[in-house]
N, C-alpha and C positions, 0 to 999 in steps of 0.2 A: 606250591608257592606261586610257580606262576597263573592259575586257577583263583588265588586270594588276589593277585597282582590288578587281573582281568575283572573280576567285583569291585575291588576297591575303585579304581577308574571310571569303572561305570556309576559307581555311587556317588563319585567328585562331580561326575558330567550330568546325573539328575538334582543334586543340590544344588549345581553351579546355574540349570536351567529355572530351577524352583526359586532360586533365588534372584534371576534376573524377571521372570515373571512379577515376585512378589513387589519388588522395583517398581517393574513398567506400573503393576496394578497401585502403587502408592502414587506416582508418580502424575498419570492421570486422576488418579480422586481428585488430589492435590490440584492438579490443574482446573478441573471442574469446580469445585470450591471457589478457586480463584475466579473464574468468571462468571460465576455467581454472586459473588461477593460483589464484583466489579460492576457484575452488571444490575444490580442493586443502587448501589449507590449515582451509577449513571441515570436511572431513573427518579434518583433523591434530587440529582442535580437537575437534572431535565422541567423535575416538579418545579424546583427554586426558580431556576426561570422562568417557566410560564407565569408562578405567583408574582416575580420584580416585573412583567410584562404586564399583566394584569394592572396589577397595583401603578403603572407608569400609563397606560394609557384612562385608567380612574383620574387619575392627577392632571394628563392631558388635555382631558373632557370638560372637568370643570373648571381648569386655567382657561378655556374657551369660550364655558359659559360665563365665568367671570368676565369676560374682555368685552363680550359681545352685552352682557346686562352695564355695564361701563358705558360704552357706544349707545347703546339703547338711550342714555339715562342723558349724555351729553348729548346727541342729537334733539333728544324732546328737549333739553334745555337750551339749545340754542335754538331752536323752530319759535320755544315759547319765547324769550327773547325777541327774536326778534317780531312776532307776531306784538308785543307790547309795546315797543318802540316804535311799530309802523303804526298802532292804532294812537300813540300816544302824540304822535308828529303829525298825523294828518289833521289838517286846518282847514275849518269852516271858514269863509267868509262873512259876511253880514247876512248874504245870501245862497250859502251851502257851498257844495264843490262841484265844480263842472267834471263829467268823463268823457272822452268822446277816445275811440281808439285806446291809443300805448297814450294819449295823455290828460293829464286832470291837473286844474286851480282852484284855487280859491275867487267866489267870486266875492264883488263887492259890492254894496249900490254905491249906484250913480245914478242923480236926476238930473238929464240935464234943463230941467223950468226952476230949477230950486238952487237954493246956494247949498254947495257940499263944501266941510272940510279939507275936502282931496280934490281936485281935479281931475277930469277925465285921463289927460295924460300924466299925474303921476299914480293914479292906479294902476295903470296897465305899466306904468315904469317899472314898477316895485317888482322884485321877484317873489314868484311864487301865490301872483295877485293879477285876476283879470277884470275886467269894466262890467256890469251887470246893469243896465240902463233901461228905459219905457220910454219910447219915443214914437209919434205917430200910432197911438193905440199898438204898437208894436214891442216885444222883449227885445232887448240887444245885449248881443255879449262879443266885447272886442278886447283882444292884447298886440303884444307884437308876435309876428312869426322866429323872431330871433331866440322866444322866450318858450318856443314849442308849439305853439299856436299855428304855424306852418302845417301840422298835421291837417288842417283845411283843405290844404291842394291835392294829395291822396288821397282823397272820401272820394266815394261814389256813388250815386242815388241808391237809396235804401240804408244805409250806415245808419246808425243808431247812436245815440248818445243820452247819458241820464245827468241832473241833476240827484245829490246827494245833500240831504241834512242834517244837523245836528243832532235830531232826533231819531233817525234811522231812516225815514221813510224818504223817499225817491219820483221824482217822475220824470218818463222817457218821452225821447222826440225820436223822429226818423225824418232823416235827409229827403229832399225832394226838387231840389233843385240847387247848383251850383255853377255862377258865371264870375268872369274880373268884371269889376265896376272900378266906381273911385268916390271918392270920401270929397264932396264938396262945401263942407263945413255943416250947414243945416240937413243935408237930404244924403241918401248914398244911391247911386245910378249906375245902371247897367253901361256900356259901351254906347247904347244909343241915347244916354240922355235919359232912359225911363227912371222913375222912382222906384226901389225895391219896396219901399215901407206899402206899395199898390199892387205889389202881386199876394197874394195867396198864401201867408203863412203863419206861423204860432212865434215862431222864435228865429231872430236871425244873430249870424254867428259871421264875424272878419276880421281879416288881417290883412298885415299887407301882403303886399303881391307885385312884381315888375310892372314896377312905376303907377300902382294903383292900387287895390287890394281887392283881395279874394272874398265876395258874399256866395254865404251858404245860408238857404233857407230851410226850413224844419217845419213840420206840424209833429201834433199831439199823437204819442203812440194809444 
């Protein structure tokens, strides 16, 4: 009996072993499965992101290139704008437009052996209008300094300046000599009394000037 006692016990204690075994071995499968499973679907989710990534930075790229063909589109359209407005405002004179530096007019003739229209002094009164005149086998071109024409007194030999005409074509002077004179109705004269219309030049160009005015003489570029 107690021989059957001692087998029995032992046979409780190898099924009780065989049976936590067969457990553990469930138990890990089970586990493995599971992060298998898990780690599957970490990798399904993992893909989903990077494809709403993807797909987010596509969307990105061309909300950029959209803005910037936008930009593109309104800059050329304001360049051209305004490039049509500046061609369409700029005014010829009777005799083209003066440049000399940061400024330019319209000139106008003016004779003074003939009857004009205008007067010498309301040409050059007018904005945006300078005196364009032949006197003393001489060109003259006179405004106020008020009206920009002050640009005179900052030139300094060699400056440059063109006339512009209606038809495109242009011709240049260069500066060559610049002193104060003064305006004595018929003649314009240096500080001693000379005649300007007696020196040496193509084109003379004044304004006024501290209590007399500024002659600037030119030849042909």
């Amino acid at each position: 009996m107690k021989k059957f006692t001692i087998v029995l016990l032992y046979t409780l204690v190898l099924f009780s072993a065989s049976f936590t075994n067969v457990k553990t071995d469930a138990y890990t499968k089970l586990n493995e499965k599971t992060l298998v499973e898990i780690k599957n679907e970490s990798n399904i989710i993992e893909e989903d992101i990077n494809k709403i990534k993807e797909e987010q930075d596509l969307l990105d790229k061309q909300q950029e290139e959209i803005q910037t063909e936008s930009y593109d589109v309104i800059q050329t359209s304001v360049v051209e704008e305004y490039n049509n407005v500046y061609q369409n405002t700029e005014t010829y004179g009777t005799y083209g437009r003066l440049y000399v530096s940061w400024y330019d007019v319209a000139l106008y003739d003016y004779n003074v052996y003939t009857y004009s229209d205008l007067s010498l002094q309301e040409i050059v009164d007018n904005y945006d209008s300078a005196a364009f005149y032949a006197s003393h086998n001489r060109l003259v071109i006179a405004d106020h300094d008020t009206q920009g024409f002050s640009v005179l007194t900052g030139l300094y030999e060699g400056a440059t300046a063109y006339i512009k005409f209606g038809d495109g074509s242009t011709i240049g002077y260069r500066l060559i000599q610049k002193s104060k004179g003064y305006n004595t109705g018929p003649d314009l004269v240096d500080t001693e009394g000379y005649s300007f219309f007696n020196m040496d030049s193509d084109l003379i160009m004044y304004t006024c000037y501290d209590g007399g005015i500024m002659v600037t003489l030119w030849s042909l570029m």
